[in-house]
C-alpha positions, 0 to 999 in steps of 0.5 A: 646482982646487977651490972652497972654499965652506965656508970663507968667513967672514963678518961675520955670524959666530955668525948665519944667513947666506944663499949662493947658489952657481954651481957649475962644479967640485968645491966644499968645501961644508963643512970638518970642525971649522968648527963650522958646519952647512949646509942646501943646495937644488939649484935647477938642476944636479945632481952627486954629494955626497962626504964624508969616507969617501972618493968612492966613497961619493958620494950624488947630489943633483938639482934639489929635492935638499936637503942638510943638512951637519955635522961632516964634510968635504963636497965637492959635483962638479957632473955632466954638465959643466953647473953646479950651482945651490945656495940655501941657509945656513950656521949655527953648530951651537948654533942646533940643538937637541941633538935636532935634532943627535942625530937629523938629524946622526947622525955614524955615516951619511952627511951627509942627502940628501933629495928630498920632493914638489914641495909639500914642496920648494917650502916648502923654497925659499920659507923660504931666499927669505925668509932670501935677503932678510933675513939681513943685516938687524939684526933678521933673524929667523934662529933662526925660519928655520931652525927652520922649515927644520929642522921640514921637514927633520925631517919628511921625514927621518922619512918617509923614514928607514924602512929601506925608503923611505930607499934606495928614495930615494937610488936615485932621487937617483942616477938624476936625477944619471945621467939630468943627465949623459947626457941626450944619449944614446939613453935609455929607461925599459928601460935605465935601469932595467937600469942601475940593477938595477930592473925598468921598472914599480917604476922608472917608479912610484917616479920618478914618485912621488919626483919628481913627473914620468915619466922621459921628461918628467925627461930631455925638461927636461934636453934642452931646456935644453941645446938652449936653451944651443945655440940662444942661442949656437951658429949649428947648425942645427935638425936639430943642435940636435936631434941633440946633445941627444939627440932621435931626430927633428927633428920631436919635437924641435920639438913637444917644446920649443914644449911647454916654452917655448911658441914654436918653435926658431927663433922662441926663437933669433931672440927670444934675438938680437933682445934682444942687438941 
């Protein structure tokens, strides 16, 4: 059953309003005539965004991923069967400019996806957290938020918007949301980029550049979130543990994940149960 998040009405009607969204399924972001925009960050998770052309036109939307949404359907479906963490905020349309509307809601394109450097999305985060914190406030500030947040926007828009780097981004939006969903398989550079029609040199480039990270050190988060997920609440054995999230060895299996938390598998696990106790 679909969740309808951009239906919900609120009592802050004509204002910026903040919403943080746990998504575990399909979710209507926002509704055609609502008269609302929406700008979404994906924190964690990713999944594929839809709107109303029909889904196999769906763009993918990784952590860092922002969505900026207006006066159309949109549907967002988690990928991988792991749910999707979105920060962000709804608005009444007229707090844009007509200039912001022309250029960043161009109704002959699809809704606008973008995924900047770290720095570049680490400002993005930190405004919705400072509207997170203030917007139900009588005095909050909300039309300084989110011309801020359109400022960034614009800005990466137009560093994206060349004919050319634009695609070169959302190919890689969709590899992060492919990389999400089989992260658990036998994966290296060479197929994945034959997956995806590019050569393993431009794809190694280019993914480093968008995301900031290698394709190996992408996947190895993934995977060790999920085996974080096993080892809290599963009894498997290291070596399973190993096994389902997609590691070749036990042993780099355990070099990987004290590299990203800092302790080994079994010291995280008996940490996690200690704390229950």
């Amino acid at each position: 059953m679909k969740n309808d998040a951009g239906s919900k009405k609120s009592g802050q009607d004509g204002k910026l309003k903040v919403e943080a969204l746990q998504l575990t399924g399909p979710a209507r972001l926002l509704s055609a005539g609502s008269g609302e925009g929406c700008l979404f960050m994906v924190l964690s998770g990713s999944g594929m965004l839809f709107w109303n052309q029909g889904p196999e036109g769906g763009v993918g939307a990784g952590p860092g991923s922002v969505l900026l949404l207006g006066r159309r359907d949109c549907d967002f479906e988690p990928a991988g069967g792991w749910p999707a963490e979105l920060l962000g905020c709804r608005f009444p349309l007229e707090m844009m400019t007509e200039v912001q509307k022309a250029r960043l809601l161009d109704g002959s394109k699809g809704p606008l996806v973008l995924l900047g450097d770290p720095v570049w999305s680490n400002r993005v985060h930190t405004l919705l957290e400072l509207a997170a914190g203030a917007w139900q406030e009588p005095d909050c500030p909300g039309r300084l938020y989110l011309s801020l947040l359109m400022h960034y926007v614009g800005k990466e828009a137009a560093a994206e918007g060349g004919s050319a780097s634009q695609p070169r981004n959302e190919t890689i939006e969709k590899i992060c949301a492919y990389l999400t969903a089989n992260y658990n398989q036998k994966l290296t550079l060479s197929s994945v980029a034959a997956q995806f029609y590019l050569s393993p040199y431009y794809l190694s480039r280019l993914f480093r550049r968008v995301t900031g990270q290698s394709i190996v050190d992408f996947i190895n988060v993934r995977r060790i979130e999920a085996a974080r997920r096993l080892l809290e609440s599963t009894d498997l054995g290291i070596n399973d543990v190993a096994e389902e999230t997609g590691f070749s060895t036990t042993a780099h299996f355990r070099r990987v994940f004290h590299e990203q938390v800092g302790v080994s598998p079994m010291q995280y696990r008996k940490a996690c149960r200690s704390g229950k106790e």
